[in-house]
Every structure is written in C-alpha cells, then in structure tokens.
MARRO-935806 format. One record per residue (C-alpha): x, z, y; residue in one letter. Coordinates in steps of 0.5 Angstrom, whole numbers, padded with zeros to 4 digits, always signed. Layout:
MARRO-935806
XZYA ...
//
This chain:
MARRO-935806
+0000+0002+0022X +0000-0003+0029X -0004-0009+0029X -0010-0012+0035X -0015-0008+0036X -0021-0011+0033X -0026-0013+0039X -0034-0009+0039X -0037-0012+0033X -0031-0014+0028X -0029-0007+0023X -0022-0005+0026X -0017-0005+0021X -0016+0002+0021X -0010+0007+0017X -0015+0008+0012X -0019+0001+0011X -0011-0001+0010X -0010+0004+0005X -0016+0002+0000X -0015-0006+0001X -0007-0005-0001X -0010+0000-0007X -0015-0006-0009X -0010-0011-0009X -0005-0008-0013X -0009-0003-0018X -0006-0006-0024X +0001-0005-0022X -0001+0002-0020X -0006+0005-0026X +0000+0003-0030X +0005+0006-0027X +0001+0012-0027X -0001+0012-0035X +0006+0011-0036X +0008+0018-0031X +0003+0021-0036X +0007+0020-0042X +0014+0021-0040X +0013+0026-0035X +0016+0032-0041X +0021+0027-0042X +0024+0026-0036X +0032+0026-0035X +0034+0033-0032X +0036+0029-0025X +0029+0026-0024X +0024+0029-0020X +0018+0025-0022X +0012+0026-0015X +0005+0023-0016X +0002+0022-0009X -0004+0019-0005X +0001+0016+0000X +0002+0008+0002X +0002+0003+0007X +0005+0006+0013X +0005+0013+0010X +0008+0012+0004X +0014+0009+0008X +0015+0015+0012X +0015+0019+0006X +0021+0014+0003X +0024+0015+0009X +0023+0022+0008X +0027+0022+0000X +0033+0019+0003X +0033+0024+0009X +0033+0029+0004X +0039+0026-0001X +0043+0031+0002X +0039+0037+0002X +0038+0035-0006X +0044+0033-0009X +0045+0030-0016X +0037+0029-0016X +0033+0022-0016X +0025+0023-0013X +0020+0018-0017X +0014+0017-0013X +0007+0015-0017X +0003+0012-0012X -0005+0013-0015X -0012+0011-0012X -0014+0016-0006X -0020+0020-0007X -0025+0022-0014X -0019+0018-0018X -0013+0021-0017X -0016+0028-0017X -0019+0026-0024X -0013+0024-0027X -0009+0029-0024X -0014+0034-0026X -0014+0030-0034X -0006+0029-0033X -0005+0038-0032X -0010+0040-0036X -0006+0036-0043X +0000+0039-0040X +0003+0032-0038X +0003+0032-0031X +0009+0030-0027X +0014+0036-0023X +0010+0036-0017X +0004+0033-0014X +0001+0032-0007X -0006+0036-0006X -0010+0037-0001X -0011+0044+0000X -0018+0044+0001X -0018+0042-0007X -0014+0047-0009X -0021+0052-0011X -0021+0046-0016X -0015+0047-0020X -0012+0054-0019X -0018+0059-0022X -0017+0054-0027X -0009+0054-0029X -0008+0046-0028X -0003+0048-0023X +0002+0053-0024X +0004+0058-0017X +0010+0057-0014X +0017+0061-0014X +0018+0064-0007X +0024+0067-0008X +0027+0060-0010X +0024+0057-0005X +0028+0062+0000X +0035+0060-0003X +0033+0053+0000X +0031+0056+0006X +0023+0055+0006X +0020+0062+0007X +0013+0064+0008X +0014+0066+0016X +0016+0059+0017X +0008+0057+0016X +0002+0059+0020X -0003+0064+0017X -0008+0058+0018X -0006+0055+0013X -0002+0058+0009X -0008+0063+0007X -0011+0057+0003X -0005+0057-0001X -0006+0064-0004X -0010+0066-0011X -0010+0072-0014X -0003+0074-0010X +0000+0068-0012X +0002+0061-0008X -0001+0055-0012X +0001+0050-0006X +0007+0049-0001X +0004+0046+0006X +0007+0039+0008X +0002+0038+0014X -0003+0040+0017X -0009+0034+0019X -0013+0036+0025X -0020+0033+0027X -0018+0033+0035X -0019+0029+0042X -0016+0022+0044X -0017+0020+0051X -0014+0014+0057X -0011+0019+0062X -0013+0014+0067X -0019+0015+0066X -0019+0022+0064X -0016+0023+0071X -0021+0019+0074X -0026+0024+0071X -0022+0030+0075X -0021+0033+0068X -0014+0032+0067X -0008+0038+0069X -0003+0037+0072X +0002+0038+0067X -0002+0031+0064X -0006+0035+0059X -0013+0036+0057X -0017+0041+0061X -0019+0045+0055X -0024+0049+0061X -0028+0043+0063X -0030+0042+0056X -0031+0050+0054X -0039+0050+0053X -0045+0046+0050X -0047+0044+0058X -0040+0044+0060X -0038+0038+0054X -0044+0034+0056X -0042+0035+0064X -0035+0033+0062X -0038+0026+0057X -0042+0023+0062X -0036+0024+0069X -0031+0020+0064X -0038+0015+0062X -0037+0014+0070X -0029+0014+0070X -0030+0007+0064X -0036+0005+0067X -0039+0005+0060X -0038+0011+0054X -0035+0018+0055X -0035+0019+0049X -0035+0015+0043X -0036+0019+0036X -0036+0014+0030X -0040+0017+0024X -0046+0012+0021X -0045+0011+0014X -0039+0016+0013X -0039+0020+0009X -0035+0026+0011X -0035+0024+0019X -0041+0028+0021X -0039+0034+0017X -0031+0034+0020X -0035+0035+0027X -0040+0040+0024X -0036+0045+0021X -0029+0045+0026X -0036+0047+0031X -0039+0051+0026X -0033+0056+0026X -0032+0056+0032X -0040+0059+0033X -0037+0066+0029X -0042+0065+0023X -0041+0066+0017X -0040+0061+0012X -0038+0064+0005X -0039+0060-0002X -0040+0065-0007X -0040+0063-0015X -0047+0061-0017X -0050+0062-0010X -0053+0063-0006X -0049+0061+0000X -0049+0066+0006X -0049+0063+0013X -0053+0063+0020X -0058+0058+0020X -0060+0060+0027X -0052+0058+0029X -0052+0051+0024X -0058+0049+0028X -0055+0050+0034X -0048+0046+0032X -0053+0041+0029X -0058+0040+0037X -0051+0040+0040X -0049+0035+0036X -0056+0031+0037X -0054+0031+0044X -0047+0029+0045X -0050+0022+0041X -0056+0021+0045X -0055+0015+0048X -0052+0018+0055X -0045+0021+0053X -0045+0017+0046X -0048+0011+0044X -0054+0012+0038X -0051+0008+0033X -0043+0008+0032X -0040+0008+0026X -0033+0010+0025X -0030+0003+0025X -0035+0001+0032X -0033+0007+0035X -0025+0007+0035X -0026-0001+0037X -0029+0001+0044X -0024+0006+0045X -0019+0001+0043X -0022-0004+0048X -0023+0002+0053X -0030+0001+0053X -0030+0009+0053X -0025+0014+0055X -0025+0019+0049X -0026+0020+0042X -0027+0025+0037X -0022+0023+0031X -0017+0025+0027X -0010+0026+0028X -0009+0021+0023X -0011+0015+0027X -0006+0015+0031X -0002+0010+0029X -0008+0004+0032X -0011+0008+0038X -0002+0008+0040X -0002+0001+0038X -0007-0001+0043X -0005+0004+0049X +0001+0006+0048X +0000+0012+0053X -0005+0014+0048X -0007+0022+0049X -0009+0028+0045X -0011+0034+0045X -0014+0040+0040X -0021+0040+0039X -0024+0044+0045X -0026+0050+0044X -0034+0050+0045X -0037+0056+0042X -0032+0061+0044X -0028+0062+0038X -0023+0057+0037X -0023+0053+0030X -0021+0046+0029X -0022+0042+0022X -0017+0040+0019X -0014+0039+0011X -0008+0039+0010X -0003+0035+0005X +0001+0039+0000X +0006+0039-0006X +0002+0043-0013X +0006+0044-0018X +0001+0041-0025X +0001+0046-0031X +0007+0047-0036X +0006+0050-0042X +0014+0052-0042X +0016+0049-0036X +0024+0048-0036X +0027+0053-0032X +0032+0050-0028X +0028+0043-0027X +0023+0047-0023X +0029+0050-0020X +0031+0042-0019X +0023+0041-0016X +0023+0048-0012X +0029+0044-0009X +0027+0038-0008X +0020+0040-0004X +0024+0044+0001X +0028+0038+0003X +0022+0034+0004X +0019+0039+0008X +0026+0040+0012X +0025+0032+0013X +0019+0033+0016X +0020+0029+0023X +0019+0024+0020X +0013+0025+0017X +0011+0027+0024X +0011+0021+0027X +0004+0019+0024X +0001+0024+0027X +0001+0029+0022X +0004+0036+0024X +0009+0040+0020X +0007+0045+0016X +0014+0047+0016X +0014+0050+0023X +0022+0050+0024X +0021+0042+0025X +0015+0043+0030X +0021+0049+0035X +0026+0043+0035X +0027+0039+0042X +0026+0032+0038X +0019+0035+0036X +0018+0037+0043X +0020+0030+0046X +0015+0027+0041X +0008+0025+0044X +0003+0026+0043X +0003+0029+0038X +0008+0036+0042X +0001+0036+0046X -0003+0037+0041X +0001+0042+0036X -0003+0048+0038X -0008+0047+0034X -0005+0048+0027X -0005+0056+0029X -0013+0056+0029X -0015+0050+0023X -0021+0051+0018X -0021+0047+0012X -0028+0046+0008X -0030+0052+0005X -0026+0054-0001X -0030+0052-0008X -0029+0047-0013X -0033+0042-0011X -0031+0042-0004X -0026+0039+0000X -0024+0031+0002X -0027+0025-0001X -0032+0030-0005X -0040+0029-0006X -0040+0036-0002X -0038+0033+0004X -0042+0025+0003X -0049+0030+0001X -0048+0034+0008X -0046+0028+0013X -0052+0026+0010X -0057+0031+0012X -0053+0031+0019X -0054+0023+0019X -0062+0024+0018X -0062+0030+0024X -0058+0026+0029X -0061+0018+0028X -0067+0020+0026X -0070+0025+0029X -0069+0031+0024X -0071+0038+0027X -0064+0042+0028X -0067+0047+0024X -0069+0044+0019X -0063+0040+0018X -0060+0047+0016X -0065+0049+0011X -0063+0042+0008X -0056+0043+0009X -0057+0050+0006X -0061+0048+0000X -0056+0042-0002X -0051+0047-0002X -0054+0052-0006X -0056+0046-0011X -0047+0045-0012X -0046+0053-0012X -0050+0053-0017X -0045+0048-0022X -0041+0051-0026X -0034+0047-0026X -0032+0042-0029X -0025+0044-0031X 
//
C-alpha cells in the first residue's frame, strides 16, 4: 500500500488498518459470498477451484496477478477467490465450514493455527507425490517452516510464505551511526548482545537527532509478544505446551527477555509510550532511524523512503531465531474427496507457489525457495536483504488456542504491557505470563 505518511499524531494508514476499513465497507458483499462458497462448494463444476482467503486491499491484487501468472502452470482450471474478514471470523467459518464437510478446495491458514484444525480432522493432509508431478518437493522449503506442517507424519499445510518480525532502517542515518557494512547491510555484530543493542540505539538517536529506535506496542494486541517470543527463543529455553499443562519453560530467561525489553522502551532508545501506528509515523517522518516491525509494512515504510532498508531481526541472545507466521494453503475436510479434482486443487497451488515473485513484492518471502535462487528475486530490495531469516523463523507455540489474531496472543501482550508501561517487575511479569498460559493449556479445544 502507498500513500502520505501520516505526521506524528495522526494514525498512519497502515496495510492493516487499509484491510479492516475495505473489510467494513464491503462485509455484506463478502458474508455472502462466503454463505454462499459453503453451500456450492461439493458442487463445484470439475474445472473450478474454489480458494477462501484473508486477502484484500494490495495483497489481494498481488494474489489475482498471481492466478493469472499461474494460468499456464494449470490449464483448463479457473480459481474462484472468497474474500472473508481477518482474524476470529474467518477461522470460525473455516473451522464450521470443514467440520459440515462443506468448505471450499483449498484455503489460506496461517500456519501458527494449524495445531487448531489437524489433530482434530478439519483438514485433510496433503499428496506429496502429486505435489512433485507439478514440480514442488518438500527440499524446496526450509526446515523452518516446513517442520510446522507435519502432524502425525503427514502434511496438512503447503507454505505460501514466510512473514518475519524484522528491522527497518534509513541507511543514511544507519550510516551516520557507523553501523552499516560496506556491502549496505546492517552490522548484525553491533547488534549481537542486550548492551550492544542499547549502545547501537542510542548512536542511531545521535545520527536522527531524535529516536533510535521506534518499537510501536501500546494497545496491540500481538506486538509486544512478536518481540517477546523471536528473543525468548533466541535465549535457548524451553517453551513447550503440553495438553492440559502445565507449561515447561525458563522463568529465569522470560524475565531477562522481559528486563531487555523494559530497557529498550525507556525513554532513551525509544519513547515510552508508542503505539504501533505512533511508531511507524515517526519512522516515516525520520524522527527515528529504525523500527521493529513486520515485513509486511513494507509497502508504507517504502512509500515514504524508497531507499528503505531491512534486515533479520539480530541475534541478540546468541541463538538465532526470528518470529514469523507463515501463510499457507490447507486443504478443508471431505468426507470422500473427488480424487481428480484434488488432483486439479494439488495442481492449482503448485502454480500459485511457482508465481510467487509476485507475492514477494509485498514483502513476504516465498516459502517456495526455487523463487528466492532466481536473479529476479536476488534484484528485489529490500527484500533479497533480508531472505536469511526464513532459515531460523519460530512461529507461536503449536496449541490450538495459539497463533495470529488470538486471545493467547492479546492475554500475553497484556501481561508485556503491564512490565514495560508500568513497571511490573520482570519476574513477576513471567510468572504472570506463566499462569495465564497454563489457564489456556488447561482448555480443552473447541473443535
């Protein structure tokens, strides 16, 4: 999305808050024509593959110029988008839509909701073996990523993308503060330890002459746990989710991630008091010379710096690991699938993961990594820049109420939020932290 960044004060119109305003407007068109994707889908003519997605504004017209790149990788079949509302609502009508039988013949997910919808058969596993007629193999995706897709030994999801929490940055001023290589990359090395993060913030505050580094978290409801979790992992420790609990992790390492994170907002590297659309303004405005952020801002940081750099996320507590979500195709339960239109459905996503250059231009990385080799992909910047960060991406922990847009995510900013604005002890913000996650371990799911 491109547009005039909003000054210090006024909300920036962000990917995101595009999305949900084109979503209000135009709910009535869209609810129907997802009642009406539940009732036709079984009925759909032999040539049609029926996609539900989250997509629209600019993503949802990459995605269209992706169906017609596609055409020739698929003939004689016609992909029919449903567009529905991000977030709860489109993960209850899928979830309501699979369990009837009664979903489309693929759909987007992100993967960090598959724990939700595999261990309890909403969706049906994947044909490897078909896949690879059309040319996509499992060696054509990270370990990363891929490792998500497995339950039971099967693959219940085929990665589109990869959407990392990364850095943004003015090379100008990165420059000014001497952390830039030679090459025009971030020095990940200035960045590699809790003190040399804060040392490294307060030279770019000298180089902008205002903020170092602007990390936009008051009031979101998934911001602060993005930062949180990509350093969390990064620390080595243990975050595992058994059913029914209780939760096995390192206090000790939540609360130092947690008195890092206290630091980096107190005033000297970043103001106080940001939120996320405060955030991005002033690093639109140049009132800072970096951002925490995800990749999929890309498109407003580039509209107000077209010079715009990126990089992984630094590895800060020695174990490289960069929180990520990632977009993917699921295939919604079928009693008794017809077996040559999910051949026709296998083939149609092979075409859409081979068109993924176009994808990539919004920032996301292709999961397809024969797009991410090519010269074109190599020449496209700054996303080529920031590539690296697929191979160590860490997505939320794998239980059903996890993942984007959930409660889980919303109850642990909230406890972050308490630790960083008021002054919440580090290790009591974990033990919080700790019991609000056995409190969700302890439901059973839904579905």
């Amino acid at each position: 999305m491109t547009g005039t960044p909003a000054p210090v004060g006024r909300p920036a119109l962000t990917r995101r808050r595009a999305l949900t305003a084109a979503l209000a407007a135009g709910t009535t068109v869209l609810g129907a024509g997802a009642l009406s994707g539940c009732g036709s889908a079984l009925a759909a003519g032999d040539s049609t593959v029926r996609l539900w997605d989250l997509f629209s504004g600019a993503d949802g017209g990459l995605l269209n110029d992706m169906v017609r790149k596609a055409r020739p990788d698929m003939p004689g079949t016609r992909i029919e988008r449903t567009v529905l509302e991000w977030g709860t609502p489109y993960y209850t009508k899928l979830a309501m839509a699979s369990a009837g039988g009664r979903g489309p013949d693929v759909a987007v997910s992100h993967m960090s909701r598959l724990a939700g919808y595999a261990p309890t058969g909403l969706v049906d596993p994947w044909d490897l073996d078909l896949l690879a007629e059309y040319g996509v193999h499992r060696e054509d995706f990270t370990d990363a990523v891929w490792s998500r897709t497995q339950y039971e030994g099967k693959t219940f999801a085929i990665p589109l993308d990869t959407h990392p929490f990364i850095v943004f940055f003015h090379p100008d001023m990165v420059k000014k503060a001497g952390l830039l290589t030679k090459d025009g990359t971030l020095d990940a090395d200035a960045f590699s330890s809790p003190d040399k993060f804060l040392a490294a913030g307060k030279e770019l505050a000298k180089a902008s002459g205002q903020q170092g580094i602007s990390f936009g978290y008051v009031t979101d409801t998934a911001q602060g746990w993005r930062l949180f979790y990509g350093l969390y992992k990064q620390t080595g420790g243990a975050f595992k989710v058994p059913p029914g609990g209780p939760a096995e992790v390192d206090v000790d390492r939540m609360a130092h991630v947690i008195a890092f994170m206290a630091k980096l907002v107190d005033g000297r590297v970043n103001p106080k008091r940001l939120d996320y659309n405060a955030g991005m303004a002033s690093f639109n405005n140049k009132q800072t010379a970096m951002i925490l952020s995800g990749e999929w801002e890309l498109g407003t940081y580039r509209a107000a710096d077209k010079n715009v750099g990126a990089a992984p996320f630094p590895t800060v507590f020695g174990t490289p690991a960069v929180y990520a979500d990632s977009h993917s195709f699921v295939l919604p339960r079928r009693e008794n699938p017809d077996a040559e239109h999910r051949r026709r459905t296998h083939r149609a996503v092979a075409a859409l993961l081979k068109a993924g250059q176009i994808w990539a231009t919004a920032g996301h990385i292709p999961a397809y990594e024969p797009v991410t080799r090519t010269k074109e992909y190599a020449a496209l910047l700054p996303q080529a820049h920031y590539k690296g960060a697929a191979d160590h991406v860490v997505l939320d922990p794998a239980a059903w109420f996890a993942g984007a847009g959930s409660d889980f995510q919303n109850a642990m900013s909230q406890v972050l939020q308490q630790a960083l604005l008021d002054g919440l002890a580090p290790d009591r913000a974990a033990r919080a932290m700790v019991r609000r996650l056995n409190t969700f371990l302890a439901k059973p799911s839904p579905a």
